[in-house]
GUZAPA-395270 format. One record per residue (C-alpha): chain; residue in three letters; residue number from 1; x, y, z. Coordinates in steps of 0.001 Angstrom, whole numbers. Layout:
BEGIN
<site chain="A" res="ala" n="NUM" u="X" v="Y" w="Z"/>
...
REM end
This chain:
BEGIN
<site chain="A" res="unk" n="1" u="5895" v="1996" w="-5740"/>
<site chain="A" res="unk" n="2" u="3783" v="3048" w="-2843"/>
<site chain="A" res="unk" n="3" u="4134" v="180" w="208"/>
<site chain="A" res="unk" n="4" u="2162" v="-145" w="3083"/>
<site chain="A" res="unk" n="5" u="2248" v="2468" w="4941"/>
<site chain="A" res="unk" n="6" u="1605" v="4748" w="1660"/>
<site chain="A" res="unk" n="7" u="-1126" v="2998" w="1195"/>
<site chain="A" res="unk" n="8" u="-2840" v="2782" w="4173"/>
<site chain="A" res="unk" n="9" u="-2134" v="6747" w="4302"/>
<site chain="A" res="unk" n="10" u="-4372" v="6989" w="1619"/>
<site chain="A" res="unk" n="11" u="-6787" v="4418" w="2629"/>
<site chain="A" res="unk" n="12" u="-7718" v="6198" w="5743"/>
<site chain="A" res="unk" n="13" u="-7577" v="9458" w="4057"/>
<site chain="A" res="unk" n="14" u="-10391" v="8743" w="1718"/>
<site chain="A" res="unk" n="15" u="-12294" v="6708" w="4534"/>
<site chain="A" res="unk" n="16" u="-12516" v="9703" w="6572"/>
<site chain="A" res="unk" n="17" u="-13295" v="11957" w="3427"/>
<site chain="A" res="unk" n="18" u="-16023" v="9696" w="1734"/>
<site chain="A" res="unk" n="19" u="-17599" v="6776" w="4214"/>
<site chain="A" res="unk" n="20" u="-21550" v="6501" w="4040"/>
<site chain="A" res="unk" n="21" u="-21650" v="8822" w="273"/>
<site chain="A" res="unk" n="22" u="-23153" v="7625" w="-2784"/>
<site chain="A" res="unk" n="23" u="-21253" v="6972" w="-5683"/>
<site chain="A" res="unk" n="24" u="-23818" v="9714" w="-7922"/>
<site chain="A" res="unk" n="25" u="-21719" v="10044" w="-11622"/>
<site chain="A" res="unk" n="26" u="-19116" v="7336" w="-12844"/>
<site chain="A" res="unk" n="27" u="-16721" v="8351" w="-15495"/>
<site chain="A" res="unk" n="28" u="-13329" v="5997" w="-16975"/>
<site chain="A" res="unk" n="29" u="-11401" v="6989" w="-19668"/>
<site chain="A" res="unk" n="30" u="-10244" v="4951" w="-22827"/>
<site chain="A" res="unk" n="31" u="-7015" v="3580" w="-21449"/>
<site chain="A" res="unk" n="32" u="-7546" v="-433" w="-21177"/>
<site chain="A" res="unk" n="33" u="-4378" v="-553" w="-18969"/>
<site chain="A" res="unk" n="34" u="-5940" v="470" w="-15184"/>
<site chain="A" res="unk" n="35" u="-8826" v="-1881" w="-15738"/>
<site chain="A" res="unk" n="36" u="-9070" v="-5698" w="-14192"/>
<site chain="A" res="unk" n="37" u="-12230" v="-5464" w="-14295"/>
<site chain="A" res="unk" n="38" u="-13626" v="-4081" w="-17781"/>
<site chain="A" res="unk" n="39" u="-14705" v="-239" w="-17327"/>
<site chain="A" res="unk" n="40" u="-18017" v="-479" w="-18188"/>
<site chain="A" res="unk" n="41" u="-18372" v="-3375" w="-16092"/>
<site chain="A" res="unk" n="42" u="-17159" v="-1377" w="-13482"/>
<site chain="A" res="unk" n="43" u="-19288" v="1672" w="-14673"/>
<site chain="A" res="unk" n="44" u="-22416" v="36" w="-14158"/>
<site chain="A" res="unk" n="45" u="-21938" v="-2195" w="-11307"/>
<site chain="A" res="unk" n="46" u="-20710" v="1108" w="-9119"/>
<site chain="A" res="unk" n="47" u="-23726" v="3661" w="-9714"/>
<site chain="A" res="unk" n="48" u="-25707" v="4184" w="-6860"/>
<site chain="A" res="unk" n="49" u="-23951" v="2484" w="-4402"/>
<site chain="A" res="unk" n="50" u="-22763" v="3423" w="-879"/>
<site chain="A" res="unk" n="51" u="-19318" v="3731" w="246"/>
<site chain="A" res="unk" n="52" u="-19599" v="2014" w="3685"/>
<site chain="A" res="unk" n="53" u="-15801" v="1881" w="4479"/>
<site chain="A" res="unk" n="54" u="-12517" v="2372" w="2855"/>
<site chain="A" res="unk" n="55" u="-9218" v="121" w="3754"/>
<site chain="A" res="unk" n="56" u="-5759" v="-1713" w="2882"/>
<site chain="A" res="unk" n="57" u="-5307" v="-4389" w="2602"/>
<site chain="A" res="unk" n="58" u="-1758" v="-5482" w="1765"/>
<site chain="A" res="unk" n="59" u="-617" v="-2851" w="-698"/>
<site chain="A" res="unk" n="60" u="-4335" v="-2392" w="-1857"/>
<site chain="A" res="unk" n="61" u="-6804" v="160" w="-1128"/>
<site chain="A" res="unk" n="62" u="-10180" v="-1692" w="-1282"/>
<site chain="A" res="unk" n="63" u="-14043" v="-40" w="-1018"/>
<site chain="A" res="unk" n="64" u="-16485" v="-1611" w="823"/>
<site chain="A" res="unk" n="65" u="-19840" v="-1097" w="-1219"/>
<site chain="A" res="unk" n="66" u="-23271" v="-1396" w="-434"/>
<site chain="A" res="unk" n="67" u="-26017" v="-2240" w="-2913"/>
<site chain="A" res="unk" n="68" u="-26957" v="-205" w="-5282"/>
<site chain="A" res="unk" n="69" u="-29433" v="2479" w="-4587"/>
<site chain="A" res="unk" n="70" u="-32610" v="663" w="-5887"/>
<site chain="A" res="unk" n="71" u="-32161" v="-2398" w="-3582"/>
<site chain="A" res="unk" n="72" u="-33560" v="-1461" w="114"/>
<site chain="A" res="unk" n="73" u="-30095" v="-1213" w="2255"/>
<site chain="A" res="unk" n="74" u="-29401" v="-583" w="6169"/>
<site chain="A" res="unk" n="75" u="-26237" v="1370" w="5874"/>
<site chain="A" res="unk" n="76" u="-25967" v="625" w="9982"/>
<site chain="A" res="unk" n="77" u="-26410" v="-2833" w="9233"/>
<site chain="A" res="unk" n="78" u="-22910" v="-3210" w="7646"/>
<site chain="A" res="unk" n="79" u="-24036" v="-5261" w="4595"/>
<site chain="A" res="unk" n="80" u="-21427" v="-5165" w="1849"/>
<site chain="A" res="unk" n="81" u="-22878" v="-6070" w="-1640"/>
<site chain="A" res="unk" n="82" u="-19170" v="-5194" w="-3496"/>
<site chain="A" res="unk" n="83" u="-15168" v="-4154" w="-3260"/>
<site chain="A" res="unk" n="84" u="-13661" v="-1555" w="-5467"/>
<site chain="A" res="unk" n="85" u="-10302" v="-2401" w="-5278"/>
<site chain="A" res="unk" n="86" u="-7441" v="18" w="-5810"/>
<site chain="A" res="unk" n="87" u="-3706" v="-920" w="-6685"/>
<site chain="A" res="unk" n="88" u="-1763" v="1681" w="-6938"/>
<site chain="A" res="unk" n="89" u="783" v="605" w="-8720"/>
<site chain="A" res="unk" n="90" u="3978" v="2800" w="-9311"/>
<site chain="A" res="unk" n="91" u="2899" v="6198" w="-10021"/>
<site chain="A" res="unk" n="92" u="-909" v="5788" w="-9041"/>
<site chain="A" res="unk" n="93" u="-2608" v="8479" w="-6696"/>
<site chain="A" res="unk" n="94" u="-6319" v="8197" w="-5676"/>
<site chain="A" res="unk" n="95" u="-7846" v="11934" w="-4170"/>
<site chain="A" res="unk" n="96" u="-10770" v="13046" w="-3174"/>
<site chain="A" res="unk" n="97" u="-11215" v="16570" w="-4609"/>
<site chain="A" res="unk" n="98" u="-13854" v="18945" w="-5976"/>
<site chain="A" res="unk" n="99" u="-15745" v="18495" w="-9029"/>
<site chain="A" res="unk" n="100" u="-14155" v="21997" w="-10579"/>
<site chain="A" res="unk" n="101" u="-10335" v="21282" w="-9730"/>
<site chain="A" res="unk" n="102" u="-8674" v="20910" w="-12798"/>
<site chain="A" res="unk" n="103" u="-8431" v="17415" w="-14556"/>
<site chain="A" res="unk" n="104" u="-5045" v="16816" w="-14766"/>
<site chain="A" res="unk" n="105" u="-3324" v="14385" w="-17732"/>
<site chain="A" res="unk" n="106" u="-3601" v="10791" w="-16919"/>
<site chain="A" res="unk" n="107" u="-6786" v="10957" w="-14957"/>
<site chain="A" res="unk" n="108" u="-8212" v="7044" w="-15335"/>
<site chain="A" res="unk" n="109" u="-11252" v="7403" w="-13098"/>
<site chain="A" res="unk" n="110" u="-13622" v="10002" w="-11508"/>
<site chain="A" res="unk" n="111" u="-16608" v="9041" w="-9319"/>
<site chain="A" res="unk" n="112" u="-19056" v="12103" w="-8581"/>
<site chain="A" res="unk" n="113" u="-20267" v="11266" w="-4758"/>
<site chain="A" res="unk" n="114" u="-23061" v="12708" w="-2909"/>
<site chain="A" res="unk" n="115" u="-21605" v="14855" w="-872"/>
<site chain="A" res="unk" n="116" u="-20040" v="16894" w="-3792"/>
<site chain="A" res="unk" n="117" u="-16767" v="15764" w="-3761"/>
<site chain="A" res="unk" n="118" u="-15108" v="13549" w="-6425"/>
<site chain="A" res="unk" n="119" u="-12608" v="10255" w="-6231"/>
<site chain="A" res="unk" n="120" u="-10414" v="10571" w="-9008"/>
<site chain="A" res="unk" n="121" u="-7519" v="7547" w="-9544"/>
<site chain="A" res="unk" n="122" u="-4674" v="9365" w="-11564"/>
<site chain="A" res="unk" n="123" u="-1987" v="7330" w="-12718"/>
<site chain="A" res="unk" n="124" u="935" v="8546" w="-15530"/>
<site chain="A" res="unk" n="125" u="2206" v="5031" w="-16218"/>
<site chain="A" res="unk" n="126" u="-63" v="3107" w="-15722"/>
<site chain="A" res="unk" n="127" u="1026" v="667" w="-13933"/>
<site chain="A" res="unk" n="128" u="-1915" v="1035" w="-11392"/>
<site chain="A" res="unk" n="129" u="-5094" v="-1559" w="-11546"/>
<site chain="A" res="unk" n="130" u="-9123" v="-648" w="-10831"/>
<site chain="A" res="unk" n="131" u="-10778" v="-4387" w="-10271"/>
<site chain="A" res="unk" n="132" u="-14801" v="-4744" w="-9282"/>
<site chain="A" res="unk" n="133" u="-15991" v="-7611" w="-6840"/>
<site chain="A" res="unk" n="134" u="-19611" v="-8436" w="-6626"/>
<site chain="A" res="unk" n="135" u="-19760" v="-10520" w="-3482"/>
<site chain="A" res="unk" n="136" u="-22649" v="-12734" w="-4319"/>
<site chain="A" res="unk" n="137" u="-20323" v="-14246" w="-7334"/>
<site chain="A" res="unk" n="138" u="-16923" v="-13118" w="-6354"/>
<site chain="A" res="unk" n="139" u="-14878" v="-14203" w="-2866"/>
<site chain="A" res="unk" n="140" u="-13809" v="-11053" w="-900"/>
<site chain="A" res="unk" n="141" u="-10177" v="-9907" w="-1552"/>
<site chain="A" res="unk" n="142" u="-7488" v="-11074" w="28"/>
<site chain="A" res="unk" n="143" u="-3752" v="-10327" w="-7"/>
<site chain="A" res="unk" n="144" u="-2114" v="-13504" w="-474"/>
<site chain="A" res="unk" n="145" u="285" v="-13156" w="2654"/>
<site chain="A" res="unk" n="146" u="758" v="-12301" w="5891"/>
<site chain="A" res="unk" n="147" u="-316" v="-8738" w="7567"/>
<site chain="A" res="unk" n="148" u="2978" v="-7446" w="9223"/>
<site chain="A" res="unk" n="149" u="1263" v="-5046" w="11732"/>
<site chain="A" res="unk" n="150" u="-356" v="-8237" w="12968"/>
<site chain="A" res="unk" n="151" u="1898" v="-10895" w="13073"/>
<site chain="A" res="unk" n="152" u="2968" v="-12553" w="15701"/>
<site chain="A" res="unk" n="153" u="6747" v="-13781" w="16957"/>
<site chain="A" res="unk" n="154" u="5905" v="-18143" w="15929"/>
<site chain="A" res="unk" n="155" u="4221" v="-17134" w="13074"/>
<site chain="A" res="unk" n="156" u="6759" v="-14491" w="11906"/>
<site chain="A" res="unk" n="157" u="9556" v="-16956" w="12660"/>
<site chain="A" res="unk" n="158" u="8053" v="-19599" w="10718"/>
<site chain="A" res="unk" n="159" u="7964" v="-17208" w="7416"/>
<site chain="A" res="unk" n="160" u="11907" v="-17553" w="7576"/>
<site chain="A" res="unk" n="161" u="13469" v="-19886" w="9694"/>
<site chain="A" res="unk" n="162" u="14208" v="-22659" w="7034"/>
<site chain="A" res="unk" n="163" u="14419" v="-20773" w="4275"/>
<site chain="A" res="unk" n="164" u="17644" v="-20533" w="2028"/>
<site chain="A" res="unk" n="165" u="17271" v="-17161" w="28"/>
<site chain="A" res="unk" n="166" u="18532" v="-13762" w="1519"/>
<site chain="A" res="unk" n="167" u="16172" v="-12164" w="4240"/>
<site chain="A" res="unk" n="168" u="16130" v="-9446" w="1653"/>
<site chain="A" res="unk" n="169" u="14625" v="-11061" w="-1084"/>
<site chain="A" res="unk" n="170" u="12018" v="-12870" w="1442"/>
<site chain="A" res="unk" n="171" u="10875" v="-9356" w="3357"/>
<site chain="A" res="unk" n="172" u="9845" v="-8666" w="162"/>
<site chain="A" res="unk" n="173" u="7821" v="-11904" w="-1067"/>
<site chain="A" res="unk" n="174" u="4602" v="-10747" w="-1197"/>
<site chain="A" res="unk" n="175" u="2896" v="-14594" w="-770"/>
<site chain="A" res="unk" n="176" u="4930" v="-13827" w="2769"/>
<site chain="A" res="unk" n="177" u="4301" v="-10787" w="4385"/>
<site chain="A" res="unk" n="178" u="1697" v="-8250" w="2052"/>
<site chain="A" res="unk" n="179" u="2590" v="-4555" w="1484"/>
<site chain="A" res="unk" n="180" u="6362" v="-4683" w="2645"/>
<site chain="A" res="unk" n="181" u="8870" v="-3289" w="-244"/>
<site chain="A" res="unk" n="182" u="12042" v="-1903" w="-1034"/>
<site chain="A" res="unk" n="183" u="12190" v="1074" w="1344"/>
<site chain="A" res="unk" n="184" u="10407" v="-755" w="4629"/>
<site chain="A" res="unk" n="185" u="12433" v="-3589" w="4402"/>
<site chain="A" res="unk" n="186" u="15529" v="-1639" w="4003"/>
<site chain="A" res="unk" n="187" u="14678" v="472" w="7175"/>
<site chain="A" res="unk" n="188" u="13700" v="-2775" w="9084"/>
<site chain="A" res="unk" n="189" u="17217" v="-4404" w="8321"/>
<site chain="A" res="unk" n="190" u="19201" v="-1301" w="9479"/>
<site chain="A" res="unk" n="191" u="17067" v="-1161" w="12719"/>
<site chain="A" res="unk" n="192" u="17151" v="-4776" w="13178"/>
<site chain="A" res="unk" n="193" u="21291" v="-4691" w="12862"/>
<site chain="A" res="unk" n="194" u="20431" v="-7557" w="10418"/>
<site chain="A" res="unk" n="195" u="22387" v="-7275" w="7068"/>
<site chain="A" res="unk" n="196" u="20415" v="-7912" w="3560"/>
<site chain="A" res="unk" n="197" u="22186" v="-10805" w="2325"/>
<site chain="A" res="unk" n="198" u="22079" v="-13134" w="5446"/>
<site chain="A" res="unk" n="199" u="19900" v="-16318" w="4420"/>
<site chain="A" res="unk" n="200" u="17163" v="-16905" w="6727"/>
<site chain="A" res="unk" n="201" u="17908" v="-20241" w="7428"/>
<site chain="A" res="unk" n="202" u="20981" v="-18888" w="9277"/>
<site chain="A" res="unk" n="203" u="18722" v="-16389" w="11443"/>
<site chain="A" res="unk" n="204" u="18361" v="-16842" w="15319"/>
<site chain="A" res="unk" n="205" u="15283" v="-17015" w="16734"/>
<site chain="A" res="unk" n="206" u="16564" v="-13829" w="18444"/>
<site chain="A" res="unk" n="207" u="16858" v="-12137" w="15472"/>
<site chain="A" res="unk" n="208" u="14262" v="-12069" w="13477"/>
<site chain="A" res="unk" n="209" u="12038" v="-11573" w="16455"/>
<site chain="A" res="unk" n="210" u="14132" v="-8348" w="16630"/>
<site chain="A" res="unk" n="211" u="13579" v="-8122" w="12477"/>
<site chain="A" res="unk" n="212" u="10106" v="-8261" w="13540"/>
<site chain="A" res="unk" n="213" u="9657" v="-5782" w="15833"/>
<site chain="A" res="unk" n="214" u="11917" v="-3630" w="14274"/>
<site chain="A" res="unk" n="215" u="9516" v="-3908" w="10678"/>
<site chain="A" res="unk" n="216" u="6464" v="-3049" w="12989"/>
<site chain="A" res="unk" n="217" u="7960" v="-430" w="14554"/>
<site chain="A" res="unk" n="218" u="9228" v="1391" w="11321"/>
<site chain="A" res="unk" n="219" u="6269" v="1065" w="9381"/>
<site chain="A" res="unk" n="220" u="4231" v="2488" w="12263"/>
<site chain="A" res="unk" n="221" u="6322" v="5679" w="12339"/>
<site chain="A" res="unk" n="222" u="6009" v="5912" w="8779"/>
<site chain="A" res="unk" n="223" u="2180" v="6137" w="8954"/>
<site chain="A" res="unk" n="224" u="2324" v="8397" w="11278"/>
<site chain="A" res="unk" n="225" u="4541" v="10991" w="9304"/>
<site chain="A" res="unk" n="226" u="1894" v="10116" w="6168"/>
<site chain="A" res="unk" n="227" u="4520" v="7702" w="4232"/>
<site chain="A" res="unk" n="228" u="7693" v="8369" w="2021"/>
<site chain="A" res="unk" n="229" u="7320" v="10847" w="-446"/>
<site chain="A" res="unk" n="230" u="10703" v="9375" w="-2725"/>
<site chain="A" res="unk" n="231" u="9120" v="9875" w="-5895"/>
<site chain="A" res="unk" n="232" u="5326" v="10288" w="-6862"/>
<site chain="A" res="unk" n="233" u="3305" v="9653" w="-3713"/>
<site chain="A" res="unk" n="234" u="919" v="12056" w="-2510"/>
<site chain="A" res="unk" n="235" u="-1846" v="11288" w="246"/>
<site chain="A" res="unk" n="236" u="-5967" v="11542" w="-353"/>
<site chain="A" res="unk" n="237" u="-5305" v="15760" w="-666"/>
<site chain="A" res="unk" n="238" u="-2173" v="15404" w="-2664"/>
<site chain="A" res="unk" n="239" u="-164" v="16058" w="336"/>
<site chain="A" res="unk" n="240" u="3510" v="14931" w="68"/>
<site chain="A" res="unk" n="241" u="4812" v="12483" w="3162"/>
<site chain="A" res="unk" n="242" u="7249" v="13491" w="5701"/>
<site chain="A" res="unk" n="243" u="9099" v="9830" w="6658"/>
<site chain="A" res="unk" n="244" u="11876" v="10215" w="3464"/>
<site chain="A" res="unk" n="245" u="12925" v="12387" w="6225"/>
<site chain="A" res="unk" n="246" u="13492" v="9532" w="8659"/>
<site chain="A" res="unk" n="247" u="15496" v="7102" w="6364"/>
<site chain="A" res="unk" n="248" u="18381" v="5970" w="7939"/>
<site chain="A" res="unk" n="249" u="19825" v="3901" w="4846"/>
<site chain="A" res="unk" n="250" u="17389" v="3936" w="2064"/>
<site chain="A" res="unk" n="251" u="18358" v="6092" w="-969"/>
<site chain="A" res="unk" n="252" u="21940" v="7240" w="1223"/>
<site chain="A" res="unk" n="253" u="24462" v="5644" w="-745"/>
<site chain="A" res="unk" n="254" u="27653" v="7207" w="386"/>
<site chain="A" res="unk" n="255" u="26073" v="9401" w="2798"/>
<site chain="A" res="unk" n="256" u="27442" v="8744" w="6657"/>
<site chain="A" res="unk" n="257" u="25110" v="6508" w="9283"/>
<site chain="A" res="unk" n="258" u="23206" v="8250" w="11437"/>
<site chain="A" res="unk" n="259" u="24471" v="6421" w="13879"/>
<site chain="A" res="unk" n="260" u="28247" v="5162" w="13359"/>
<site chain="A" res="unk" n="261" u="29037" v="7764" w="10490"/>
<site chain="A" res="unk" n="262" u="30779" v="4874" w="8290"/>
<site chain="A" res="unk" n="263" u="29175" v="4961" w="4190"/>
<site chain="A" res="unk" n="264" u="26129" v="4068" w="3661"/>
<site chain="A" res="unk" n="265" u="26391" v="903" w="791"/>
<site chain="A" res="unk" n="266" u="24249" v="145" w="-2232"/>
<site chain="A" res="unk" n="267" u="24459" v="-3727" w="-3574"/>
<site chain="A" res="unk" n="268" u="21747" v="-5624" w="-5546"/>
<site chain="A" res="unk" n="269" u="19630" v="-8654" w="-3646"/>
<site chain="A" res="unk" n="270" u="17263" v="-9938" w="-5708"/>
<site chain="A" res="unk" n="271" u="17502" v="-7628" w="-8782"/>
<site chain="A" res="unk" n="272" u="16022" v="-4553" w="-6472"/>
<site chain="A" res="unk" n="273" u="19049" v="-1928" w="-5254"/>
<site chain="A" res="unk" n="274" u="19264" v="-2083" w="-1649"/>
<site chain="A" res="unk" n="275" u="20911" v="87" w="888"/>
<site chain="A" res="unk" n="276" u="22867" v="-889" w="4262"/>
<site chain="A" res="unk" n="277" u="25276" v="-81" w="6613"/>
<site chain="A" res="unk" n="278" u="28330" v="-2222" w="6798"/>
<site chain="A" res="unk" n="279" u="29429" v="-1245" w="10362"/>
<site chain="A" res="unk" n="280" u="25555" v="-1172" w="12140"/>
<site chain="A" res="unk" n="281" u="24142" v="-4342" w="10406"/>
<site chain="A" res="unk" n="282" u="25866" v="-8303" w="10379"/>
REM end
């Protein structure tokens, strides 16, 4: 599943491709599983409106929309009137192409914008949900915890300190910190020397201010190398990532450290497979 720095990869991608177009042409196909919002809900409510910015939030990609094109608007003005909000899901890609490329299988949605381009959402299992937010009914979205890129050291602290379940499992609570998962929280660990199973509650101060900077740190190198391509991920273009590259632990099992050569280790925490090395990380 794409994490954070996937999708803000993409969310800046298709900012810089599509801010201030119209939505011209709306098109969803039959598949109820994409939809939070019902498509022709959707359909309707998105005609004619302007894309004023595109941004994560969390692991969500969400469309700030202006009113629709027969209600006077001051683009400059910043006025939102709705979200389109993106989750990706597993397998889920949203691109900004041309009108002629060919539609490949498991297209869910393509929106025709003014400047000739298209916004297609393409997702093979369907994991992946399309939701519509009118902001005069509807409260802005939110991801229900904490922005890691943001957080500070008492606030990042207080997450953990006094909690009994493996740092592991809590790195990737989303009501916690939003957008961190299997891979960044993985890489964090390693970097942080921190091992997966520790409990929180038995975490110095020191270290998880170390865990903290270290989860910054890696998840700002993975933006800048356009995410991990480990499986399905593509960017706006359908440009693979470069950071799978990077990994130091994630997806080695039995490979040696990059830094002490021992095995690389794969247990379970919390259900999800998770990679460490025994030497590097207590």
């Amino acid at each position: 599943m794409p994490e954070l720095p996937e999708v803000e990869t993409v969310a800046r991608g298709v900012h810089r491709r599509v801010r201030g177009q119209r939505i011209v042409q709306v098109w969803f196909g039959s598949h109820k599983q994409p939809f939070k919002t019902p498509a022709a809900c959707q359909a309707k409510e998105l005609d004619g409106r302007a894309i004023l910015a595109v941004h994560r939030t969390g692991k969500h990609i969400v469309c700030e929309l202006g009113a629709p094109h027969f209600e006077p608007l001051d683009e400059s003005s910043g006025e939102v009137g709705a979200q389109w909000i993106v989750h990706l899901g597993m397998t889920g890609r949203l691109l900004v192409t041309t009108p002629a490329a060919p539609l490949v299988p498991h297209t869910h949605a393509r929106l025709g914008l003014s400047g000739g381009k298209e916004l297609r959402f393409v997702d093979p299992r369907r994991f992946g949900r399309l939701e519509l937010r009118l902001l005069k009914r509807d409260a802005s979205f939110s991801a229900p915890g904490k922005e890691p890129l943001a957080i500070g050291t008492e606030e990042f602290a207080g997450l953990f300190h006094r909690r009994r379940l493996p740092i592991k499992a809590a790195l990737l609570n989303q009501t916690l910190l939003a957008g961190v998962g299997n891979i960044y929280a993985d890489e964090s660990l390693f970097q942080a020397g921190i091992r997966p199973r520790r409990r929180c509650e038995r975490l110095s101060k020191a270290e998880l201010e170390r865990l903290r900077l270290a989860l910054q740190q890696v998840l700002l190198a993975a933006i800048r190398l356009g995410g991990s391509s480990v499986s399905d991920y593509v960017d706006a273009d359908g440009v693979r990532g470069f950071f799978q590259l990077e990994h130091c632990v994630y997806q080695r099992t039995g490979l040696p450290c990059r830094r002490c050569e021992t095995p690389i280790r794969r247990i379970l925490v919390a259900g999800r497979g998770t990679h460490y090395c025994p030497q590097c990380q207590h």
